[in-house]
C-alpha positions in Angstrom: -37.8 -12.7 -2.3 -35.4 -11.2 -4.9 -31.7 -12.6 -4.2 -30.1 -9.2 -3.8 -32.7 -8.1 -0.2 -31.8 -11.9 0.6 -28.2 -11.0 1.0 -28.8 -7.4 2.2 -30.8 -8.6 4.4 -28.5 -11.9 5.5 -25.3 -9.4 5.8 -27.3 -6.7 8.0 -28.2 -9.5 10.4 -24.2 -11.0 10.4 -23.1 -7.2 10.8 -25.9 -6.9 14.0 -24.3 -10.0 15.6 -20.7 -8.7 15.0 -21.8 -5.4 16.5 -23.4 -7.2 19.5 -20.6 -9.5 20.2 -19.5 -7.6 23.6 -22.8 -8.7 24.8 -23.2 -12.5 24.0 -19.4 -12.6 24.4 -18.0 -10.1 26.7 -14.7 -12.4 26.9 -13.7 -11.7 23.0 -13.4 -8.1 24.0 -15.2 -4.8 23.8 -15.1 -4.7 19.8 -15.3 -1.7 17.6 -17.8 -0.5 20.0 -15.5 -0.7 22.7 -12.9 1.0 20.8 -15.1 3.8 19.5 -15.7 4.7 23.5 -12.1 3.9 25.1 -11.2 7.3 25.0 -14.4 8.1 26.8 -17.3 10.2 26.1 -15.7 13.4 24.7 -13.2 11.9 23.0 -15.6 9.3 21.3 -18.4 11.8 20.3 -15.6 13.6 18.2 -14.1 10.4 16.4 -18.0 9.7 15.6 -18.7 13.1 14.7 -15.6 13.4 12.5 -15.9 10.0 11.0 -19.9 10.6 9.9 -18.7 14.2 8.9 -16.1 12.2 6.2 -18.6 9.7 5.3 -20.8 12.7 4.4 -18.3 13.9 2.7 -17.3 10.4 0.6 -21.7 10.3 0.0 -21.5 13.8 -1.8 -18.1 12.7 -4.2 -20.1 9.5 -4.8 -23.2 11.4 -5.5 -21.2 13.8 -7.7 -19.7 10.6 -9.7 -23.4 9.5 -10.6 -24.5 13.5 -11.3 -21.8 13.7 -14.1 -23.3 10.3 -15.6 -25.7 10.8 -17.9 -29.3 9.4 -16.4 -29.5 7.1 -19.3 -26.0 5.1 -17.8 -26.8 5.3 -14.5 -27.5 2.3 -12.3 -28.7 4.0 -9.6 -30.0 7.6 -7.8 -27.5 9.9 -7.0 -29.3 10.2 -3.9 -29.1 6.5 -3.2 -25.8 6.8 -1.6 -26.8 8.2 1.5 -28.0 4.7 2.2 -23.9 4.9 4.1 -25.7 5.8 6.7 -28.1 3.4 7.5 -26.8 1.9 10.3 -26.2 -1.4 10.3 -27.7 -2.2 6.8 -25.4 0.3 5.4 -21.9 -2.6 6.0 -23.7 -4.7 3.5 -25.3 -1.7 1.1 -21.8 -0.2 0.8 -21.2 -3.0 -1.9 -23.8 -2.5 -3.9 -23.6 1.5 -3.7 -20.0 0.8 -5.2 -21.1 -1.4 -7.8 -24.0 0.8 -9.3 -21.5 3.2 -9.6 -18.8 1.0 -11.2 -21.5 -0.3 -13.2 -22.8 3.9 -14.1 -19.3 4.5 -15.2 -18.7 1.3 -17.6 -22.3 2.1 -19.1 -21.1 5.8 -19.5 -18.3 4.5 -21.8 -15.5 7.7 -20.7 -13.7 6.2 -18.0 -11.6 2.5 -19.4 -12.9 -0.5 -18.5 -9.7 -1.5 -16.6 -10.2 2.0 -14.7 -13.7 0.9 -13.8 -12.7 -2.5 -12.6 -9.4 -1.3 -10.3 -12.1 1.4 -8.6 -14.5 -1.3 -7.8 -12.1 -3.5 -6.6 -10.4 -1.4 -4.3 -14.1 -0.3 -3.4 -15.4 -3.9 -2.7 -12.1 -4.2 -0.6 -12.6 -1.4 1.5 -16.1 -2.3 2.3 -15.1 -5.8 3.1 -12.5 -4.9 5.5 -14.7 -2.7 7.3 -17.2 -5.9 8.4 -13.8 -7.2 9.5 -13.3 -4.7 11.3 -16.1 -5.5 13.4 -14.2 -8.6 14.9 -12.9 -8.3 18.6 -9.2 -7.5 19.3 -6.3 -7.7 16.6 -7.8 -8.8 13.7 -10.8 -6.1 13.9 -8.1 -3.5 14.6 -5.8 -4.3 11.8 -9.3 -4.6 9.5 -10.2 -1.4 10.5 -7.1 0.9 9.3 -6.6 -1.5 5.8 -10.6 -0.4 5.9 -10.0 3.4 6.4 -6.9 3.5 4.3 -8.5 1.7 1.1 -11.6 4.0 2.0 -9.2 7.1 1.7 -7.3 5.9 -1.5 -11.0 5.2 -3.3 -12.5 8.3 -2.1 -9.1 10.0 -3.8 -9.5 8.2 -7.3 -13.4 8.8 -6.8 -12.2 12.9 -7.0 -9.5 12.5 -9.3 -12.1 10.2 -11.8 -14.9 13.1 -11.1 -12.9 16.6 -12.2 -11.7 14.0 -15.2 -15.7 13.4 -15.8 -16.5 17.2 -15.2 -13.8 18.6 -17.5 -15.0 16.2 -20.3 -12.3 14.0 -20.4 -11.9 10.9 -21.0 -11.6 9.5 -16.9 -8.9 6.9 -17.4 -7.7 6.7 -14.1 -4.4 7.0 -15.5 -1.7 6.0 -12.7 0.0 9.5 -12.1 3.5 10.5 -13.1 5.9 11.7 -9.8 
């Protein structure tokens, strides 16, 4: 077995127990499952439905990234990004769908290597956070919105880096002037 399904494999089974905690461990707390339905069944089906509607969103600027790489460069489908979805596998695929695209945009040569390395890292963090957002009480609360507010500053220099790519420019990642 190739190391990289061990650890996909390993990190989808440590998400499944995270997700499961409320029931080997009801006294920890409801966890993010708990959250997700505290303001019951309305309110819940539109945070889901909203939050899979950005996620869709986020899939199709990621997919867009890998389009505007040449297929030589790239490290992976364009398609393969809708692995997000894949529910629980897709807490442990997140990483690598940020890394074949980090690793697409240093093989494309246009954006600076520094550029390439701050997206991934701010990418690998929000991924991170999210499995600790998965922990009961405070501490999977406090993961969560680092989580959704690295998520929303990647998925910004994700659109920022792609009209740089689409225009033909050199996608530095250039910190912007006020």
């Amino acid at each position: 077995m190739r190391a990289t399904a061990v650890v996909k494999a390993a990190g989808t089974v440590l998400v499944s127990v995270l997700l499961t905690q409320p029931l080997w461990a009801p006294e920890w707390g409801s966890g993010v499952l708990g959250e997700v339905a505290a303001p019951g069944l309305p309110g819940a089906v539109a945070a889901v439905a909203v939050f899979f509607g950005l996620v869709a969103l986020y899939c199709r600027s990621l997919q867009r990234t890998l389009h505007l790489v040449p297929p030589r460069a790239r490290a992976a489908a364009p398609r393969s990004v809708w692995w997000m979805f894949a529910i629980p596998y897709n807490f442990t695929e997140d990483f690598f769908i940020v890394r074949a695209v980090a690793v697409s945009l240093a093989s494309d040569g246009r954006t600076a290597p520094a550029a390439v390395r701050r997206w991934q890292v701010v990418g690998f963090a929000w991924c991170g956070l999210q499995i600790v957002s998965l922990l009961p009480g405070a501490a999977g609360r406090a993961g969560a919105v680092a989580a959704l507010l690295l998520w929303a500053a990647h998925w910004a220099e994700t659109a920022r880096l792609n009209r740089r790519l689409a225009a033909g420019r050199p996608a530095a990642l250039q910190p912007r002037t006020p």
